[in-house]
N, C-alpha and C positions, 0 to 999 in steps of 0.2 A: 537682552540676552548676552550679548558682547561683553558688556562690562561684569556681567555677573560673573563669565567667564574669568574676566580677566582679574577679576577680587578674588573669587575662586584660585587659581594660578597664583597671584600674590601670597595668600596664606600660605598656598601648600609650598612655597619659599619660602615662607619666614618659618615654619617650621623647621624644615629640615634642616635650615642655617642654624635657628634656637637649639636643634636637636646636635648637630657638629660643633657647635661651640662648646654646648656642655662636655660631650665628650672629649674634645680637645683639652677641656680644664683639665677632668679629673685627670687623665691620660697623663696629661703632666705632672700631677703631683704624685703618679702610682709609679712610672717608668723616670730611669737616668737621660740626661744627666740632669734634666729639668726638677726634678726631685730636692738635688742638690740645694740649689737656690729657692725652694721653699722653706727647707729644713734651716736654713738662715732667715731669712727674714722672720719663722718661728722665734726664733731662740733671739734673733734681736726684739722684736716687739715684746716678746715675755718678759727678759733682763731690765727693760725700760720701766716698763709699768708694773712689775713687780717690786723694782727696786725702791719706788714712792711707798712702801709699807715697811719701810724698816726706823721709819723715824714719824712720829706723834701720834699718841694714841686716839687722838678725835679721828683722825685720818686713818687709823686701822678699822676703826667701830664704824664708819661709813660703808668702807665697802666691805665688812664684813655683813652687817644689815643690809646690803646691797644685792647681796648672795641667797636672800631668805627665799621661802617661798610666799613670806608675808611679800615683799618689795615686788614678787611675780603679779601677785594678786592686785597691787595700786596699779602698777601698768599696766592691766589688764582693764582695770577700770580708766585710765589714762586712754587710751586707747578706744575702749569704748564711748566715750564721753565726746570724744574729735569725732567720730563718725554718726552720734547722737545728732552733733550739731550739724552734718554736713545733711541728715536727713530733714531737720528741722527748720533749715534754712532756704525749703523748697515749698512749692504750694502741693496740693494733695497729689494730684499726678504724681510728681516727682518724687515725693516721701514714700510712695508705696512701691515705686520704680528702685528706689535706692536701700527702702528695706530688702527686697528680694535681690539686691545683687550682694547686700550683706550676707543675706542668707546661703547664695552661693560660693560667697569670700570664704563663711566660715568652714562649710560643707569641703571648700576647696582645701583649707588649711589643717583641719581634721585629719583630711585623707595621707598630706603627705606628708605629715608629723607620723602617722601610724606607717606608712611604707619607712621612714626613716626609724624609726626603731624595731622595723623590722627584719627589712632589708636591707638596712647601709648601717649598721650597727655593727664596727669594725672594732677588734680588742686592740685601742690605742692608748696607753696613758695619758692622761692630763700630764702640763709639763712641767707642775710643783711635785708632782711624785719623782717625775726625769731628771730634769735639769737641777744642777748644783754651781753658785749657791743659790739657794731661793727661799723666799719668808712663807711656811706655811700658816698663816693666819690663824687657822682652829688652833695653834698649841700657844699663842697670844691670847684671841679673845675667847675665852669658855663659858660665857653665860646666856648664850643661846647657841642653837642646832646653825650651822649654814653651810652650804657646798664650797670646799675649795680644793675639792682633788677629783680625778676621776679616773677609773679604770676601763672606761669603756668609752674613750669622749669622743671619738667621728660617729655619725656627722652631730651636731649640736639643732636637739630637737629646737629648741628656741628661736635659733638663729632661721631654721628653713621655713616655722609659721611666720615671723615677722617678715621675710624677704616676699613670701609670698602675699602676706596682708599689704605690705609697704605699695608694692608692685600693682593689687588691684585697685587698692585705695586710688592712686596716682592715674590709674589709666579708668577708674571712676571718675573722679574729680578735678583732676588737671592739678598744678602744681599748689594751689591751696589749701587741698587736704594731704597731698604727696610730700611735701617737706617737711612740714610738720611731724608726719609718720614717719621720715626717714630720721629727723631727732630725735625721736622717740625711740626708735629701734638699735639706734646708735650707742644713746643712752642707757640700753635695758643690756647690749647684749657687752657693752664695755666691762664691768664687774666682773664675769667669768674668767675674763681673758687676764685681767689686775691680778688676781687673786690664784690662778691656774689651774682652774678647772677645765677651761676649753684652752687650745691655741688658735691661732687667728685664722691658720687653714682650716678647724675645721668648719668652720664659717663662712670665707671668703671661697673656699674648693668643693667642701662636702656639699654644705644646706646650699649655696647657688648653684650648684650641679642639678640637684633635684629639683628645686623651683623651678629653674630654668625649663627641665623637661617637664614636670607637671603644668606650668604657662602655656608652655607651646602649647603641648596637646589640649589644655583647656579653649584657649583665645582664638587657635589658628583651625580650629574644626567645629562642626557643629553643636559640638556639646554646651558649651557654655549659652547661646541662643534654648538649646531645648531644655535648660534647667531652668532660665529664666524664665519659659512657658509652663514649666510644669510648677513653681512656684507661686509667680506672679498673680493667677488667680484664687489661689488659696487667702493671700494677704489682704485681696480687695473682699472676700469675702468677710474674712475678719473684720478690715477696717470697716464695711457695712454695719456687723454686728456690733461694732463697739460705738458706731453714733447712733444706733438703734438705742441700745441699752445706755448711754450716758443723754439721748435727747428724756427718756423717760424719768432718769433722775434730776433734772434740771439741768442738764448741761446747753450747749448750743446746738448739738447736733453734728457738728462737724468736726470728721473723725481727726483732723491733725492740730486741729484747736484744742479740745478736750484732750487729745494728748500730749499738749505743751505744757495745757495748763494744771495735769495729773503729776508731771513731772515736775515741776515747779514746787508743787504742793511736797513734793515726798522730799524735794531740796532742805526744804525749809525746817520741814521734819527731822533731817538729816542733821541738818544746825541744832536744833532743840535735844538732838540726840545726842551730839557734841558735846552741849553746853554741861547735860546730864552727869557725862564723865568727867569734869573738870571739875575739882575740888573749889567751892566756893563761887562756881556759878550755878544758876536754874536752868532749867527747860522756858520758866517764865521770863526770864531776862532775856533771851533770844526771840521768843516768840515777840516781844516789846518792840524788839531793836528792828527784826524784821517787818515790822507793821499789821502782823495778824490777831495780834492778842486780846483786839475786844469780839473778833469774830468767834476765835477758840473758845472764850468765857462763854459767848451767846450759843454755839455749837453746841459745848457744854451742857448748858443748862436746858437746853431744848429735848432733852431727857424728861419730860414732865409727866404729872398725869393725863394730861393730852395723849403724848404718844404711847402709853400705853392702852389710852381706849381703842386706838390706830391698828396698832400690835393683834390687842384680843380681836376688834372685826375683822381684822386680816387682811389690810389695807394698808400694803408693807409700803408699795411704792409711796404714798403718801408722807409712810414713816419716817421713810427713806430720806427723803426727800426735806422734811420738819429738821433730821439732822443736818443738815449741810454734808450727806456721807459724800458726796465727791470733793469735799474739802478736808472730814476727820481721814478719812478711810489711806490716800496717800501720804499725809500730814502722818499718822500711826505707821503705817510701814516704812516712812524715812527714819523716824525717833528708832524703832526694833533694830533697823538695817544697821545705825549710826550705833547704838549698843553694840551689835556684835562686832560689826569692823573693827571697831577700837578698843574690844577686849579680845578678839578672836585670831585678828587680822594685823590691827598695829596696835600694841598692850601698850595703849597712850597713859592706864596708871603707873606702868613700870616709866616711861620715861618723863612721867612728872615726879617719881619716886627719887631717878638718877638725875636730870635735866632739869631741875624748875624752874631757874631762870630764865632758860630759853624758850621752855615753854610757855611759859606766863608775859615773858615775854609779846612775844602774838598777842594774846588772848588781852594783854593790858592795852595794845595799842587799838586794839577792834574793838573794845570797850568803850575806850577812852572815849576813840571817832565817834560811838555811836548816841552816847551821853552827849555829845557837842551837837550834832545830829537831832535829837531831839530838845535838848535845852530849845535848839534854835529854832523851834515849833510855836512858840509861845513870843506874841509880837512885844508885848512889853510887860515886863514884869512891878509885878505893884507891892506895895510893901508885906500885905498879906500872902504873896506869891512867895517872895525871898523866905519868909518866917514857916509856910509849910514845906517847902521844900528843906528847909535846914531840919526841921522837925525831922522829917523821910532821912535825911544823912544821919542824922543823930542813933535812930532808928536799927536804921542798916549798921550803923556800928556798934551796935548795942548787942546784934544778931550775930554780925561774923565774929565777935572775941570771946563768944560764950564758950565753957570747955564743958567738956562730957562730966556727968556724975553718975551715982551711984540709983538704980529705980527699981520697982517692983516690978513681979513680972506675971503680976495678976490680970486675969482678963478685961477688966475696964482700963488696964495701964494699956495695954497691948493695942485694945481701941483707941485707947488716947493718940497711942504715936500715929495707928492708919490714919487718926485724923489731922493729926498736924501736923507729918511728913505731905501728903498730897496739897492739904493747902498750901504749906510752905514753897511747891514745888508751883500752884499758880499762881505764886507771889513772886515779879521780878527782884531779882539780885538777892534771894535764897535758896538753897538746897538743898530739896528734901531728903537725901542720905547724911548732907552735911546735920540735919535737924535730928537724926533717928542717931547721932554718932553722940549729939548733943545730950538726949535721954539715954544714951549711953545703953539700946536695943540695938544698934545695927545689925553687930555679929550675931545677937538671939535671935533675929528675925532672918540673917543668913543662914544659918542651923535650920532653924524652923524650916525653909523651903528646902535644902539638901535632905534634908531629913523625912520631908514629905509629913509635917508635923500636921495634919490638916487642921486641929484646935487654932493650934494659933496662926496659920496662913488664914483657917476663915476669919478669925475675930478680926485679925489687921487688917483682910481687905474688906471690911463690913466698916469698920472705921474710916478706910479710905476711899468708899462709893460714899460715908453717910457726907465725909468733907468732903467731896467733889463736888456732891447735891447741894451741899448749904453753902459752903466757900466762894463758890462761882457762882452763887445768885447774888451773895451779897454784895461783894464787889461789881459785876454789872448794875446792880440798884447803885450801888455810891455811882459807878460811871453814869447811870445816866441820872441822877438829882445832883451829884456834884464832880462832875465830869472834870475840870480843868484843876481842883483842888485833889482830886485823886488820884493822876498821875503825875501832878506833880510830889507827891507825895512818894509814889512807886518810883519818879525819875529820882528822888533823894535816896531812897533807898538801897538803886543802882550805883549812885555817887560814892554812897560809905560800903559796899560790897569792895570799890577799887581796894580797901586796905588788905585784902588777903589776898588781890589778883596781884598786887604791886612784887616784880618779878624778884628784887632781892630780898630775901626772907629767914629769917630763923625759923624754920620749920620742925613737928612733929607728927611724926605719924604711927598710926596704929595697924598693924598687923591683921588681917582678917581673911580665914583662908589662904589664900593663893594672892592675893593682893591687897594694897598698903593704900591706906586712907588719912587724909591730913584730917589731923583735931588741933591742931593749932597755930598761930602763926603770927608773927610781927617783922614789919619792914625795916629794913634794914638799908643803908648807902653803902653802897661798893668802897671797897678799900682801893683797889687795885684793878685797873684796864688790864684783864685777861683775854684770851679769844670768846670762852662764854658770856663773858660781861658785854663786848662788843658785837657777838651774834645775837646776843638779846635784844640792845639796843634796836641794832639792824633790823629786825625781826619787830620789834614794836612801832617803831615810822612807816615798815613797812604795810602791819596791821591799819596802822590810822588812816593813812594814806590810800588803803585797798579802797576802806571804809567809804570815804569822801568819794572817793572817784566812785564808785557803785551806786553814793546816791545821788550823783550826778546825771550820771546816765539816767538812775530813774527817773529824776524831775523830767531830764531832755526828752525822754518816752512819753512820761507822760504829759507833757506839754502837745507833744504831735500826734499823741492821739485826739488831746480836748480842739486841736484846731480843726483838726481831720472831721470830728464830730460836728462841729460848729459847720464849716465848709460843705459837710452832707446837707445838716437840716435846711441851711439856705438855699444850699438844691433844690 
């Protein structure tokens, strides 16, 4: 009883100290003559970092994209991602302890973002509309929407969810998820302050004034304990239901495995979504590089007339289960996710349109790695090896320099391309938009779906179940009657795809709707060490480099798992 006491007593001091601090801040920035000397240190941090935008325009278009509310939404996933891992890195107790204080982080951060735009929503200028001189950026870069002024900017909603996410993160996890988060916040809320949309008060006065007071009263009274009660068993009920329902599909049964390994699944997918949107790669070229691709084929094909005897008796879990669905099901919702992010979120075709070299960049160096990566699969190569493989490059560059013609647009054409766009699309280092750009349908079959043309949306997707079904049988039959001679043949294929990822390029592209698609291309040697040319570089070592070190790790994993295994059996 003493000491409850005396914790008791401690809180109710650490509050009213949290609760005098705050007020002492704002107090100072709203009364003389302490006013004074904030109103300076404004106007110097503003002068400072506003003055870096009046010279290079890479340097403009940074933190102008920096200001998006595309750049909101990666940090947000940023963010989520570090706390993903802080759940992930616990055993089931502790993941279902650290989802529900999530859940309280958020509920927490909700709250005082909605008190600050409603209550502390002061009419203060931004200080690019105040102060003179100063670079208003929107009347530089005009080819996207982004905030650099503000008429309304105490307190800065941004700044008071991060201060208060950074703050529970940190008193969750101690300084390994807390530093991290406090880069991250630094990071996100820098930009506003460059460009002058927020000043530094109102960040460092406004949003810490309010965290501050919604902390205390969180942490130092009994509330924060009775949300964790009134949440915490909601979650465990969940995570029961979800090893319920993942033991019946074949999973393991245990809720924080099956959700590692869901999430992993929707990564990969993510990648293959990626790969989708880049001009002159596949979904199949990823799925290769990441190691799942003869699972996907077999996944695939398990579509048979089996499972639809399963289907009509109505023996789903069976069905369920014949597909690998806890393999397609997250694998599919990372490819969708990874589509719209990157037309929705970041229009990664607009900056392969403006950027290709740097883009391609990356994309050459993670290619490269991963073709080296697998070449090195194969213990020795025999002359018949070297000869299919070159066949596969010959192949693949037979593929990427095809250009678009002229085609019918009669309904066996229409079938034709659903069937040779999806194949192409499970053949690595092709792309089956780049194939449908080739038959020179893309934009018809883009029409078609805008248009709700149901004729030809059914005929092409009747062509691209009928190639799904025959596509991915064949190729599993070549893998497994001649397994080491068929991919190597898919690994040449990958090889001669490098000629359109290779980052310096005479490019052309073709206009379709709202965005720009390459139909042609040849490599090219830099003339001249520019910044682009050496971000590219940059950005391609770094690719390779990712590459190698990620499949390192994996050997080192999987090595200690096979010892782990070995070490049980002889248990």
């Amino acid at each position: 009883m003493p000491s409850t006491t005396l914790q008791d007593t401690w809180k109710l001091k650490w509050l009213a100290t949290a609760n005098l601090a705050a007020l002492l801040l704002i107090g100072s920035w709203v009364f003389e003559p302490t006013r004074e000397y904030w109103d300076l240190l404004d106007q110097a941090v503003f002068f400072t970092l506003n003055g870096s935008l009046r010279e290079g325009h890479a340097w403009q278009l940074y933190w102008a994209a920096a200001n998006t509310r595309q750049f909101d939404a990666v940090m947000a996933l940023f963010v989520l991602g570090l706390y993903a891992w802080f759940v992930f890195t616990g055993n089931r107790k502790q993941a279902i302890e650290r989802i529900s204080k999530g859940a309280v982080m958020t509920v927490t951060t909700i709250v005082a973002i909605m008190v600050s735009k409603n209550l502390l929503d002061i009419d203060r200028s931004g200080p690019s509309l105040v102060l003179d001189p100063s670079v208003l950026l929107s009347e530089i870069i005009t080819m996207f929407e982004f905030k650099d002024s503000s008429g309304s900017s105490f307190t800065s909603d941004h700044a008071t969810g991060m201060f208060i996410t950074t703050t529970l993160m940190w008193y969750y996890g101690g300084r390994k998820l807390g530093i991290p988060m406090l880069l991250l916040t630094v990071y996100w809320l820098l930009p506003r302050m460059v460009v002058g949309a927020h000043w530094l008060t109102d960040s460092i006065v406004g949003s810490v004034f309010l965290s501050t007071i919604m902390l205390a009263w969180l942490l130092a009274t009994p509330l924060h304990a009775w949300l964790l009660r009134a949440i915490q068993p909601r979650v465990e009920a969940i995570a029961g239901w979800t090893e319920r329902l993942f033991s019946q599909l074949g999973g393991t049964g245990d809720f924080l495995e099956d959700l590692r390994h869901t999430l992993a699944q929707a990564a990969r997918g993510f990648c293959m979504g990626c790969a989708d949107i880049i001009p002159g790669v596949s979904g199949g070229t990823m799925a290769l590089i990441l190691g799942i691709y003869e699972r996907l084929l077999k996944a695939i094909r398990s579509f048979d007339t089996g499972w639809l005897k399963l289907v009509f008796r109505f023996r789903l879990r069976d069905a369920l289960v014949q597909n690998d669905v806890l393999f397609l099901v997250p694998l599919a919702a990372g490819i969708l996710f990874a589509i719209l992010f990157f037309t929705r979120i970041v229009p990664l075709p607009y900056f392969v349109a403006e950027q290709p070299d740097i883009i391609y960049g990356l994309f050459f160096g993670l290619i490269l790695s991963s073709i080296v990566i697998l070449m090195r699969q194969v213990d020795r190569y025999r002359a018949l090896d070297v000869l299919v493989t070159v066949l596969g490059v010959i192949t693949g560059l037979f593929i990427v320099t095809l250009v678009p013609v002229e085609t019918p647009t009669a309904a066996w054409f229409i079938f034709l391309c659903g069937f040779v766009a999806i194949s192409a699309m499970l053949l690595p280092g092709i792309s089956g938009s780049f194939i449908l750009l080739i038959l020179g349908k893309y934009a018809y079959i883009l029409a078609a779906l805008g248009n709700f043309d149901l004729v030809v949306i059914g005929t092409f997707l009747a062509g691209m179940l009928t190639g799904l079904v025959a596509f991915s049988r064949a190729i599993v039959w070549l893998l497994d009657h001649f397994n080491r001679q068929t991919l190597l043949i898919i690994k040449g294929i990958l090889i001669g795809s490098l000629w359109v990822i290779w980052p310096f390029q005479e490019q052309v592209f073709v206009t379709v709707g709202e965005s720009q698609k390459l139909i042609s291309s040849s490599p090219v040697w830099p003339q001249q060490l520019t910044f682009s040319v050496g971000l590219s570089v940059a950005l391609m070592v770094a690719g390779f480099l990712a590459v190698l070190y990620l499949d390192r790790l994996y050997l080192s994993a999987s090595s200690s798992r096979n010892e782990t295994t070995v070490s049980s059996r002889k248990g």
